[in-house]
C-alpha positions in Angstrom: -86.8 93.1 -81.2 -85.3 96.1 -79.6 -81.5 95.9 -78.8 -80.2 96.8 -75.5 -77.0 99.1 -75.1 -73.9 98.7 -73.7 -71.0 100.7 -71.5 -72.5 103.4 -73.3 -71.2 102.3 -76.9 -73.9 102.8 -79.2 -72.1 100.6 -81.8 -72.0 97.3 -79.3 -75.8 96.0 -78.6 -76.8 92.9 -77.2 -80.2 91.0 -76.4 -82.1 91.8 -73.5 -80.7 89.8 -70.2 -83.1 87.6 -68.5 -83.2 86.8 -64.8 -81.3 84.0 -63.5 -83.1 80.5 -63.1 -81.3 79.4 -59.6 -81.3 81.8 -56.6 -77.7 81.9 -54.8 -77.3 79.2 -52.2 -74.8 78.5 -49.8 -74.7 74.6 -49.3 -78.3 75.0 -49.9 -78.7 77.4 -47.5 -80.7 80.4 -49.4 -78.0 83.8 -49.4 -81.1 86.5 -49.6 -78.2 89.3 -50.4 -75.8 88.2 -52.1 -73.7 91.2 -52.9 -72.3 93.3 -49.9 -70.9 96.8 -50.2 -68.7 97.6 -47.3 -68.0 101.2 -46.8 -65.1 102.1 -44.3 -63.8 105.6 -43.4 -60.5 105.6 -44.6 -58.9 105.0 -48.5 -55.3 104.2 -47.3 -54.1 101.3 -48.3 -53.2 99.7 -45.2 -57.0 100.3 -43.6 -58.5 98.7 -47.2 -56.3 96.0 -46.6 -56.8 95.5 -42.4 -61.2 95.5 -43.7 -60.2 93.2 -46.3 -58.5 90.6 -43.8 -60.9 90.8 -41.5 -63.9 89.9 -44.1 -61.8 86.9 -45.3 -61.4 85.5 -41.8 -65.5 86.0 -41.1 -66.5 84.6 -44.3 -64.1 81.2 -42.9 -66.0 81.0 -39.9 -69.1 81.0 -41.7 -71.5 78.2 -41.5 -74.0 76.5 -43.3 -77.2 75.0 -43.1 -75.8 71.7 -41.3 -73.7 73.9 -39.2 -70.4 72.9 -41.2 -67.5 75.0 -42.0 -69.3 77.0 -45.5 -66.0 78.0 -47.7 -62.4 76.4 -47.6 -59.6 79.1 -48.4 -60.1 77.8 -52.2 -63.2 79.1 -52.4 -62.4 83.0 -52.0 -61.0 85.0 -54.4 -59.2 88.7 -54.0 -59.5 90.5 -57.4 -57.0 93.7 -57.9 -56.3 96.4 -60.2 -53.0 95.5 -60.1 -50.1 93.6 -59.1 -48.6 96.2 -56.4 -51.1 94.9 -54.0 -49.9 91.3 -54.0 -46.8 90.4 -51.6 -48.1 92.8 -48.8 -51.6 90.6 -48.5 -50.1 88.1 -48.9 -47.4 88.5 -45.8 -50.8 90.1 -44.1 -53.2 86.9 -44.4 -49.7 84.5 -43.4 -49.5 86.2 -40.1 -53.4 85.3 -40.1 -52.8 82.1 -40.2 -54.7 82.1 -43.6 -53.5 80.4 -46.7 -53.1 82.2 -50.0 -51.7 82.0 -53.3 -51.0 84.4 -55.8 -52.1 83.8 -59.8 -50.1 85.4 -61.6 -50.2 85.3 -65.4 -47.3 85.6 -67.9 -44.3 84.0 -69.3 -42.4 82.1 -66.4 -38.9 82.7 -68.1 -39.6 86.2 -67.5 -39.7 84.9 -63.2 -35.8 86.3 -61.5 -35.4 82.3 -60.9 -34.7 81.7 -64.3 -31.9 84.3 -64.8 -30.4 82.8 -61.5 -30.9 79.0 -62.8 -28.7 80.3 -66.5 -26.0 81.7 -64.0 -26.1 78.5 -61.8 -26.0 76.5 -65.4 -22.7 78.4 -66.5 -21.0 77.5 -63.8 -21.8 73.8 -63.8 -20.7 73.8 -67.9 -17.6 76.2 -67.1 -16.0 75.5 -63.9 -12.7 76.0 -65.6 -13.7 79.9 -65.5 -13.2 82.3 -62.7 -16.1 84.2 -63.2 -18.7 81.8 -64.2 -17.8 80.1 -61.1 -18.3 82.9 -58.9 -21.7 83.9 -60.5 -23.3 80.6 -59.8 -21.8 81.1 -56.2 -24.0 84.2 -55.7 -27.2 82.4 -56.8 -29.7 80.7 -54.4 -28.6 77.5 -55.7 -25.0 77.6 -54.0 -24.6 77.1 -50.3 -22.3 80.1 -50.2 -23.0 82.9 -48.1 -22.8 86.2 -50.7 -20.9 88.4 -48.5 -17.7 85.4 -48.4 -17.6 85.4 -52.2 -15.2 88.6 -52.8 -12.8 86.7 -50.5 -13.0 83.7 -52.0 -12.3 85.3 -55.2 -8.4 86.4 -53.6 -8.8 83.0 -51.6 -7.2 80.0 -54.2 -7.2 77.6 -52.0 -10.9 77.8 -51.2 -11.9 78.7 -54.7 -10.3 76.0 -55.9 -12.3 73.3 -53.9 -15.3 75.3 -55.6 -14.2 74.8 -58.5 -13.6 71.0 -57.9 -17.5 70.8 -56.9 -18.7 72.6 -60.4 -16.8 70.0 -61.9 -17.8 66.8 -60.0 -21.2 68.2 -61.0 -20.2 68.6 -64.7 -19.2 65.3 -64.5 -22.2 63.9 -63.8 -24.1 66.0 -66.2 -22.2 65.3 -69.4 -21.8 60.9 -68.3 -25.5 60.9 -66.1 -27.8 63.4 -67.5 -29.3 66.4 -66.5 -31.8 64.5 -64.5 -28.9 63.3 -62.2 -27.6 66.9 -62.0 -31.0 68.5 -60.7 -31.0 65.7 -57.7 -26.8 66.6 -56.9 -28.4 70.6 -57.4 -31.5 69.3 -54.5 -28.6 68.5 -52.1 -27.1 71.4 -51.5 -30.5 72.9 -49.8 -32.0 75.2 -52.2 -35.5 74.4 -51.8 -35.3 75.6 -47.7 -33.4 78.6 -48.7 -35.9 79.7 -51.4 -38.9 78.9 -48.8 -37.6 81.6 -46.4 -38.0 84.3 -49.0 -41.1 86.2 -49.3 -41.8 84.9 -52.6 -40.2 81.8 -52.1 -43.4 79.9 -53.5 -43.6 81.5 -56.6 -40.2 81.2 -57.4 -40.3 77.3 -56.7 -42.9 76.9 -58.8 -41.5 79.0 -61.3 -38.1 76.6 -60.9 -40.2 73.3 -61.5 -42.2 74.6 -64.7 -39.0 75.1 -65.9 -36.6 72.2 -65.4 -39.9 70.1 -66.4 -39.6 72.2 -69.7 -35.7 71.9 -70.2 -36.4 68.0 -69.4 -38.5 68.0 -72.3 -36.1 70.1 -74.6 -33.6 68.3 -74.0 -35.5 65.4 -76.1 -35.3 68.3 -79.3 -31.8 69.9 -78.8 -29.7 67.0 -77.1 -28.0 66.4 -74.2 -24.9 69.2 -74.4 -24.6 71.4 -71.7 -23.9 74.1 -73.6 -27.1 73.5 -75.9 -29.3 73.5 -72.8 -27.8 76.7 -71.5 -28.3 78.4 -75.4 -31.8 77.0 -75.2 -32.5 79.2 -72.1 -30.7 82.1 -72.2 -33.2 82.2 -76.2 -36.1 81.7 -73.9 -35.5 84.4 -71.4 -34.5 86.9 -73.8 -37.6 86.3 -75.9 -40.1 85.6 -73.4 -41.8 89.5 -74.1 -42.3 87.9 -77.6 -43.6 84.4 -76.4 -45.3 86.1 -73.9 -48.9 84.2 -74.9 -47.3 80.7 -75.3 -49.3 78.3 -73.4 -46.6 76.2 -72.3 -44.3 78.6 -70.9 -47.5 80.7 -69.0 -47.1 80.0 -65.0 -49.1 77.7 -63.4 -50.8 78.0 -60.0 -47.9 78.5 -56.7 -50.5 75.7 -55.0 -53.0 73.0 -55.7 -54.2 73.3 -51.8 -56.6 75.1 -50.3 -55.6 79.1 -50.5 -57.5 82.4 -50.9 -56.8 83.3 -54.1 -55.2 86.8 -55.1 -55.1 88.0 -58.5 -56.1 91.1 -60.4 -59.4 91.6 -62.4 -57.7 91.6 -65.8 -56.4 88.0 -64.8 -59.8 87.0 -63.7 -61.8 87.2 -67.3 -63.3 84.0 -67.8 -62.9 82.1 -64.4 -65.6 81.8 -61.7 -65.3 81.7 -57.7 -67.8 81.2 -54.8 -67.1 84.3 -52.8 -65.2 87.4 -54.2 -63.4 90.4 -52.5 -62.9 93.8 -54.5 -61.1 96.0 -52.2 -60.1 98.9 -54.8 -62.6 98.8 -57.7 -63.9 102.1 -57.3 -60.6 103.5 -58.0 -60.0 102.0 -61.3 -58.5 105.4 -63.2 -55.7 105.7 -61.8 -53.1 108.7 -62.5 -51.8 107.7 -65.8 -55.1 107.6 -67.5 -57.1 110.5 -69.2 -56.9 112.9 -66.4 -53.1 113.1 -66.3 -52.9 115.5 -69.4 -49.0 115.1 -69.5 -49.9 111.6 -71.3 -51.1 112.0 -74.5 -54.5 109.7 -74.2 -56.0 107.9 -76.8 -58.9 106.7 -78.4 -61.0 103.8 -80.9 -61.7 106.2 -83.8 -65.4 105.1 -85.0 -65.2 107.4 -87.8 -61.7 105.0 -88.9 -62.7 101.8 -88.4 -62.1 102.0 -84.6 -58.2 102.1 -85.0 -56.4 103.8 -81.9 -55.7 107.1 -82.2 -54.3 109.8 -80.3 -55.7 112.6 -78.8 -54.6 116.3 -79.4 -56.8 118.4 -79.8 -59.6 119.3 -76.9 -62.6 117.4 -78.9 -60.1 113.8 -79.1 -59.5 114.4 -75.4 -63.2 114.0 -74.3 -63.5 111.1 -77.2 -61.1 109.5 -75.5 -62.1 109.9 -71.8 -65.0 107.9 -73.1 -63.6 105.3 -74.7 -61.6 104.8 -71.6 -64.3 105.2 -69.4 -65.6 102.2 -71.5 -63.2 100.1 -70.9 -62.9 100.8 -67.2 -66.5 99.8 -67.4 -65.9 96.1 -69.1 -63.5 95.9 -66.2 -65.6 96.4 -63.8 -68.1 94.2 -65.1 -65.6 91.5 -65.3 -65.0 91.9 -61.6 -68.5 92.0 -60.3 -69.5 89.2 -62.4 -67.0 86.4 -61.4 -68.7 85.4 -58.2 -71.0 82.7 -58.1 -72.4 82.9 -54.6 -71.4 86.4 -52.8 -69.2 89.3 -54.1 -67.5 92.1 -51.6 -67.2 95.2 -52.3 -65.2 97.4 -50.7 -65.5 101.6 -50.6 -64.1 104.7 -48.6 -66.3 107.8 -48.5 -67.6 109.1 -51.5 -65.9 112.4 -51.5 -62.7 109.9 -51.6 -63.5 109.0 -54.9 -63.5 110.3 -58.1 -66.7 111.7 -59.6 -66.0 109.9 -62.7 -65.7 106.4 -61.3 -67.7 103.6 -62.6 -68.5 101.9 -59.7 -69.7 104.9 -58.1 -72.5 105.2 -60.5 -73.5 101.9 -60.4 -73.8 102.2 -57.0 -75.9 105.2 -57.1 -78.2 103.5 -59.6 -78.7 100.9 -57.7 -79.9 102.8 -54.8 -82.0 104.8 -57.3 -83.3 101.5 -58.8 -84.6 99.7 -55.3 -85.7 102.4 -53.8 -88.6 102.4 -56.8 -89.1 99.3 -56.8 -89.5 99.4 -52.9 -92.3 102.3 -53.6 -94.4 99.7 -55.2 -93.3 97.0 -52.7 -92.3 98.3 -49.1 -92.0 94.3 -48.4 -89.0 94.1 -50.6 -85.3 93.4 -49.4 -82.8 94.8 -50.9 -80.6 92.0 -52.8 -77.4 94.4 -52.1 -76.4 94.4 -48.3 -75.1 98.2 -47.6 -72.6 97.8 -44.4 -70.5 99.8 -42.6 -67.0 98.9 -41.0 -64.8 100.2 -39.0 -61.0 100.2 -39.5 -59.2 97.1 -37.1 -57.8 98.6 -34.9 -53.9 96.4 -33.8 -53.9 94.2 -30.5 -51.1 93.4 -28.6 -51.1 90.0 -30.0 -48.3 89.9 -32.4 -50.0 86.8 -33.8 -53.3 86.5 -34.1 -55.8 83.4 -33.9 -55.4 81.7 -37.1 -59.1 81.6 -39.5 -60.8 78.3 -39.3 -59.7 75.4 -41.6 -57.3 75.2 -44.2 -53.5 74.9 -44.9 -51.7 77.4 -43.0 -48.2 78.0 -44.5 -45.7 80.3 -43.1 -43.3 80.1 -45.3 -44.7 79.0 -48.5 -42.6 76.8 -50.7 -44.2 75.0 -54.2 -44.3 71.5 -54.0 -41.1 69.8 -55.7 -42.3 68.2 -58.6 -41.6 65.4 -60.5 -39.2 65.9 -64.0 -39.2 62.6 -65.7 -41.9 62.9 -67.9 -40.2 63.6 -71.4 -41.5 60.9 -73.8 -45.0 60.7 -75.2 -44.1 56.7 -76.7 -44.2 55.8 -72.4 -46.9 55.5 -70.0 -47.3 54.1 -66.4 -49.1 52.2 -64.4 -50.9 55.2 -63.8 -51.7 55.9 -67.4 -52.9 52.2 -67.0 -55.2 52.2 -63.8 -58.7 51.4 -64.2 -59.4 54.0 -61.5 -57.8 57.1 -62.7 -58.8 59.6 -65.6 -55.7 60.4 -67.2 -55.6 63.2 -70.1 -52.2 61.5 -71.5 -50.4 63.9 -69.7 -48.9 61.3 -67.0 -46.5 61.4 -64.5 -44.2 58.1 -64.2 -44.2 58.9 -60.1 -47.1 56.8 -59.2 -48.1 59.6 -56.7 -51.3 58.7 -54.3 -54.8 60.1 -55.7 -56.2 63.1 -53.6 -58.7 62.3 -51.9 -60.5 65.3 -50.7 -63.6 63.2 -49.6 -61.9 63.6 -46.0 -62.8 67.2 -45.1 -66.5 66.9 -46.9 -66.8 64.3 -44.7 -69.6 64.4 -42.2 -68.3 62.2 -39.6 -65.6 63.5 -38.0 -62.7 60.9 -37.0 -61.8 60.8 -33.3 -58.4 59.4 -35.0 -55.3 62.8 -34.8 -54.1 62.4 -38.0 -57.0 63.0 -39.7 -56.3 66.7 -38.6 -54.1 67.0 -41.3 -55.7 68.0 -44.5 -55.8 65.6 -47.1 -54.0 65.5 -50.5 -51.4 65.6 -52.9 -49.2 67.8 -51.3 -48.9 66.1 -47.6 -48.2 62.9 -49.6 -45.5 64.4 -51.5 -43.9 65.6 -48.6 -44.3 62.4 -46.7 -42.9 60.3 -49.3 -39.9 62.7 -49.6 -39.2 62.3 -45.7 -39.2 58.3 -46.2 -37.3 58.1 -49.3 -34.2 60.5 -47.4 -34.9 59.2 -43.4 -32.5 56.3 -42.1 -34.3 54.2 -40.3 -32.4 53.0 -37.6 -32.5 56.6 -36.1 -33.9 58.7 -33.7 -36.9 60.1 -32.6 -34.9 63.8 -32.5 -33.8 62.9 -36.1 -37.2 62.4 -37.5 -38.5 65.5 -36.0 -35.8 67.5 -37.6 -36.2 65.9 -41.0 -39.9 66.3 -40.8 -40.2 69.9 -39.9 -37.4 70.9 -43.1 -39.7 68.8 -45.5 -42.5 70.0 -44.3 -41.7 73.4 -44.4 -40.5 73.5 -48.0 -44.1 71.5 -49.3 -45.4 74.7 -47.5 -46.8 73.5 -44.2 -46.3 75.2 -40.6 -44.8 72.0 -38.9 -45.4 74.0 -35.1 -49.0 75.3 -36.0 -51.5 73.4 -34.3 -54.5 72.2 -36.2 -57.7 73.1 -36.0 -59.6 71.5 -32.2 -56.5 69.8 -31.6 -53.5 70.9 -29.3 -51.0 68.8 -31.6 -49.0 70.3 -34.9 -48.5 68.4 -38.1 -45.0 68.2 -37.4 -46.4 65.8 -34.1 -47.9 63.8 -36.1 -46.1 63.3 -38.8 -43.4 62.6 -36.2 -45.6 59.9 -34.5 -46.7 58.2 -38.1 -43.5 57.6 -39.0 -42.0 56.5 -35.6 -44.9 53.5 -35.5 -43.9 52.9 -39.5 -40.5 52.3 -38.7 -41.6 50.4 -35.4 -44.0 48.1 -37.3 -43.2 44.4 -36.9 -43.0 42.6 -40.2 -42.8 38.8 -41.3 -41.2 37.1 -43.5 -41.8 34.5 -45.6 -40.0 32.0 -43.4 -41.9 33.2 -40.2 -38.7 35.5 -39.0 -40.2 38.9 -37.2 -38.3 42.1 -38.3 -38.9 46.3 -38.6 -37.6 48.4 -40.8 -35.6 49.7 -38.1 -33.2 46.9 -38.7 -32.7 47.6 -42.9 -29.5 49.8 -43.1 -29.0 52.1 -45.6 -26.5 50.1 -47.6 -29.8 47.3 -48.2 -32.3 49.5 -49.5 -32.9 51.5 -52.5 -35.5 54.6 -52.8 -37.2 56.1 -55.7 -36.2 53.0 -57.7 -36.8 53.7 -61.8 -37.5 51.1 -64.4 -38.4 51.2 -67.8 -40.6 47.8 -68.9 -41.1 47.1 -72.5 -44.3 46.9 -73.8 -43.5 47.4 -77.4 -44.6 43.4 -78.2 -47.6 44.0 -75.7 -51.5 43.9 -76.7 -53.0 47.5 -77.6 -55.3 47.5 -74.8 -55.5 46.0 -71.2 -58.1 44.1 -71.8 -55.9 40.7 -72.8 -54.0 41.6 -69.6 -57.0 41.7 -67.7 -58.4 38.2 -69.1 -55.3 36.6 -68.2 -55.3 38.3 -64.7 -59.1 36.9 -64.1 -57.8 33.4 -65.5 -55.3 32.7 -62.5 -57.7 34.7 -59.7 -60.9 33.2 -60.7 -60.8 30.4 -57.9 -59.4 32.8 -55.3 -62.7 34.6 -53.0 -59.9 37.2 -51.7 -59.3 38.4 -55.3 -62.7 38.7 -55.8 -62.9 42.8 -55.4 -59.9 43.2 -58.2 -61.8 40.5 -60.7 -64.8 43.6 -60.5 -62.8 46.6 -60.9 -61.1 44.5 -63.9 -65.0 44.0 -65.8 -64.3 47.4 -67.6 -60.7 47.7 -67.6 -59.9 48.5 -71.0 -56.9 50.9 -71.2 -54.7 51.6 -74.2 -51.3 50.0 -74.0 -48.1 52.6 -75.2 -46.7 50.6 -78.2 -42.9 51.7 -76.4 -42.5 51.0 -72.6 -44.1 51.8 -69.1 -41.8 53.6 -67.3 -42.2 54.5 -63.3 -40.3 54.7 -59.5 -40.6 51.6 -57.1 -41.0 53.5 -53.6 -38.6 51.0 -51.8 -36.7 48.3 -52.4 -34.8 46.3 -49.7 -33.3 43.6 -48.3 -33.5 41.6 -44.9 -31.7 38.5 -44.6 -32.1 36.4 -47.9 -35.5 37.9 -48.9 -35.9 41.1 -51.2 -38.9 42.9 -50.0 -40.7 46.2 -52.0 -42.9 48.9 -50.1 -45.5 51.2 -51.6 -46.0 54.4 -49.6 -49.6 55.3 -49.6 -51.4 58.5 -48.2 -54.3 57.9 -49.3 -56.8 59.3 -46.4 -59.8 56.9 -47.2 -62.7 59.1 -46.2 -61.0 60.3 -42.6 -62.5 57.2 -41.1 -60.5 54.4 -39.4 -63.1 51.7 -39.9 -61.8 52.5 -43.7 -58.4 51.3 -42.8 -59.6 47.6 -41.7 -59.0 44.7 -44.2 -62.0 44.9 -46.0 -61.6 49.1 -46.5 -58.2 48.2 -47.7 -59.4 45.9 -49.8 -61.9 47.8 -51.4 -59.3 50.6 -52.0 -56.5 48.6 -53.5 -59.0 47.4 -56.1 -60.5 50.9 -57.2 -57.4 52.8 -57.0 -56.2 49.3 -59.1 -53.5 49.0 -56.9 -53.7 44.8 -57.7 -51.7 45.7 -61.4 -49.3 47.7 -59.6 -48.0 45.0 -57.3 -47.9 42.9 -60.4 -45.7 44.7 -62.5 -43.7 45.9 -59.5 -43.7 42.3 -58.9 -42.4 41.3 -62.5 -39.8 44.4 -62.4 -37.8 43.4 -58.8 -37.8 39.2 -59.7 -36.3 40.6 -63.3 -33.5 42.7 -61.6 -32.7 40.2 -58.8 -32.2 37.5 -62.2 -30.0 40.0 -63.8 -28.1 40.8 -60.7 -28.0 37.7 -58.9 -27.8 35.6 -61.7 -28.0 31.5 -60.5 -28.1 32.1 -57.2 -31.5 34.0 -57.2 -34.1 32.2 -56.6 -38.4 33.5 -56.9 -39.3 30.9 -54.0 -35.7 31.8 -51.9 -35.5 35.4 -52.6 -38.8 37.3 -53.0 -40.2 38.4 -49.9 -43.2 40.1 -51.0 -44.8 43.6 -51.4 -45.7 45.6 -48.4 -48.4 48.8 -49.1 -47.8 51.9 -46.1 -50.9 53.2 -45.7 -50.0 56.2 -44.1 
């Protein structure tokens, strides 16, 4: 049959489209028009930007069918030419109190953090020099204030207990590790003092992508100083060349829920529920065709559509076309990413250029219905044509925050985890008849996100449930356990929960949505009944944690248990398992969840971090922090909800090999006077 045309390139043809099966929905509500143009009266940037916030905050309080909130943050996208637009929405939807996140793609040793990590790095391996010293000093990695380093410089005293500090962490380096030097790095605050600046998220992120990567060289080049350091400095110089290598391309600032801001180019080939354009019609910009200073050029069809340049008058218009072109596919790449609405924003015509794209598919549009409507005066248009006016400032310097989400002031990346350098380990993660795991695994045993909470229909009477679910608020929370003391104070806990809170990206004095109380008051509360909780012990003696001193506990704990001699799969595991619980009813839920557990085995070791180990009187105790929100409903937390969630989240082979790990270092370090029956106290989850 007949081909149509494309962009107006004769040479490019493709099949004629056919008319989408499934109408756009909303939650099943039916969205009759499901692309809006919004034209205001002004083409500055500052009024596109006021219209644009303003959409983003109605399209939050939107509801469906049921009456329920209709998008999360996550669900909007804001699609750019380019990158200029970025940090200024982003500061403007903060003081909105709506979440966002910037994509950005590229090579993350081209990110600033990475020059200032190499400085930090030189100083560490050469604290001997003057000048490497003081160039780690002015990094955001040293406490020291830049304006006191020239002094310190004509200061030997103080310079020399700076020096004495690079080389207590040198120390540690070259007979510890580099693992052991990150965690001495943590201490010194960096994480806070990166979440103050404005792009204190994407540089965080940027740091963790690449320690986790020189964690993982470090398997290839060795364990030198100096080879880790020549191993960055090649990847920041050639990271224009290695530009397109997957491994070093930045990730996402933020798994949560965030509006997501990125330019079209960046968008080919993903899909969102509700799109913003806000400068779309003004694709040329002044550097293209019309700016005759800059020699244009042009595909050639007449040499098999090499680029070439345009001189003479005839290769000018050849290549305003072939430009034109591709301003086209851009545009078709932005209007075609949304599944359910896209936005379109426009100033007045005569504020855009004749030659725009987007300005005649406009007008065709217009041209197109208002044919079709001849036939059919019934007919509604699919395009909703609206008109806005500019927001006009309030004397609030703060307003209302947009319903639901994560609202993050200052936004900090989540500190991830670095340990994961071998593929011949696993953990009991990789092992866990509940989890889908891509190899990829993390030896943390972090809680699963369980997002089930805020699709919930039922909403819990219960505060906490305020807080929004997932990785992120479980990260943080362990991190506030594994550094609080717990015989301390209430003022303590506040102050240590508002700094980790703010650096996982939270506002710890915003108060939630339909609630008068902050996460920060919350958090605060949970872990004040934690440490408050009375506990028994095996020989019927009550205690808290409040009375385990720092000197008997140990956080974060790592083993490494061999499993080189072990089975290939779980499934011998699990038949032993089911042989000693058979005649026990309480095991009954884990003898299920074992029926198909069938994982392979890493022919090396399981490697992973015991949340807590300590010790209260004679027994040794271990505690799992868990975050797991279970729905948002409280009858979950009951013994039978418990139950059912330690058995699909198979949390029953966790407590076994944490179990096997703690009665095999209390044998080693206790040697004869250890004792399983005298010693071992048991394992206690935290469900938070």
């Amino acid at each position: 049959g007949q081909k149509s045309r494309t962009f107006g390139a004769e040479e490019i043809a493709y099949d004629t489209p056919v008319r989408v099966i499934n109408e756009p929905t909303i939650k099943g509500k039916p969205l009759d028009q499901p692309f809006s143009v919004i034209s205001i009266p002004d083409k500055r940037n500052e009024a596109v930007q006021a219209v644009l916030v303003e959409l983003i905050k109605e399209t939050l309080q939107e509801r469906d069918s049921e009456g329920h909130q209709a998008f999360a943050p996550s669900d909007l996208a804001v699609l750019l030419n380019s990158h200029t637009w970025e940090p200024h929405l982003q500061k403007l939807l903060r003081e909105n109190g709506i979440p966002s996140v910037i994509v950005k793609e590229g090579n993350v040793f081209t990110s600033p953090i990475a020059v200032e990590l190499r400085l930090f790095l030189l100083g560490v391996a050469n604290p001997s020099d003057k000048g490497s010293v003081l160039g780690a000093m002015a990094t955001v990695f040293s406490e020291q204030k830049l304006q006191e380093i020239p002094a310190l410089a004509d200061a030997p005293d103080s310079l020399a207990e700076q020096i004495a500090a690079f080389s207590e962490m040198k120390r540690i380096w070259e007979t510890r590790g580099f693992a052991a030097m990150v965690s001495k790095m943590e201490s010194s605050g960096y994480q806070l003092r990166l979440a103050t600046k404005a792009d204190g998220r994407r540089q965080l992120a940027d740091l963790n992508q690449i320690l986790e990567l020189a964690f993982t060289a470090i398997k290839q080049i060795g364990k030198s100083p100096d080879a880790l350091i020549d191993w960055l400095t090649d990847r920041i110089n050639r990271s224009n060349v290695e530009k397109d290598t997957p491994e070093y391309s930045k990730r996402l600032e933020t798994e949560g829920e965030a509006v997501k801001i990125m330019t079209i180019h960046g968008s080919k080939g993903l899909q969102f529920p509700v799109v913003f354009l806000p400068n779309c019609w003004n694709l040329c910009t002044d550097n293209d065709h019309r700016n005759k200073i800059v020699i244009p050029a042009y595909h050639n069809a007449n040499n098999g559509h090499k680029l070439t340049f345009a001189f003479s008058d005839t290769a000018q218009t050849l290549a305003q076309n072939d430009q034109l072109q591709e301003k086209t596919r851009l545009l078709y790449v932005a209007m075609t990413r949304a599944v359910q609405r896209t936005n379109v924003i426009i100033p007045p015509d005569s504020d855009i250029d004749a030659d725009e794209p987007l300005l005649r598919l406009l007008q065709n549009a217009k041209d197109n219905f208002a044919r079709r409507q001849q036939a059919d005066p019934t007919l509604v248009s699919p395009i909703a044509w609206l008109h806005q006016n500019i927001p006009q400032p309030t004397d609030d310097t703060r307003p209302a925050p947009a319903e639901g989400g994560n609202w993050q002031e200052l936004a900090c990346a989540t500190p991830r985890s670095f340990a994961n350098l071998r593929p011949s380990k696993g953990s009991y993660s990789s092992l866990s008849p509940a989890v889908q795991t891509n190899g990829d695994d993390d030896e943390r045993d972090l809680d699963l996100s369980d997002r089930s909470q805020q699709e919930s229909n039922s909403i819990s009477q219960h505060d906490i449930f305020k807080i929004p679910s997932g990785a992120t608020i479980g990260t943080c929370w362990h991190n506030i356990l594994e550094k609080l003391p717990f015989q301390t104070t209430e003022q303590e806990i506040s102050t240590l929960a508002s700094e980790e809170l703010l650096c996982c990206g939270f506002l710890p004095s915003q108060c939630l949505p339909e609630t008068a109380l902050t996460i920060q008051d919350l958090t605060v509360s949970m872990l004040q009944k934690t440490l408050d909780y009375r506990l028994t012990a095996p020989d019927g003696a009550q205690f808290s944690l409040r009375d385990v001193g720092w000197d008997k506990r140990l956080s974060e704990q790592e083993f490494n248990f061999s499993s080189a001699k072990a089975s290939e799969t779980t499934r011998e595991l699990a038949e032993i398992i089911s042989w000693h619980w058979q005649s026990d009813l309480r095991k009954a839920p884990f003898l299920e969840a074992m029926a198909t557990w069938n994982r392979l085995i890493p022919q090396g070791f399981l490697n992973g971090f015991i949340d807590l180990i300590f010790q209260h009187g004679d027994f040794f105790y271990i505690i799992d922090w868990k975050s797991n929100s279970l729905e948002g409903k409280l009858e979950n937390f009951c013994q039978e909800g418990l139950t059912r969630e330690m058995a699909s989240h198979g949390y029953f082979f966790q407590y076994l090999l944490y179990a096997t790990v703690l009665h095999a270092y209390l044998r080693q370090t206790l040697g004869q006077d250890y004792s399983w029956e005298r010693n071992f106290g048991g394992i206690r989850y935290y469900f938070l």
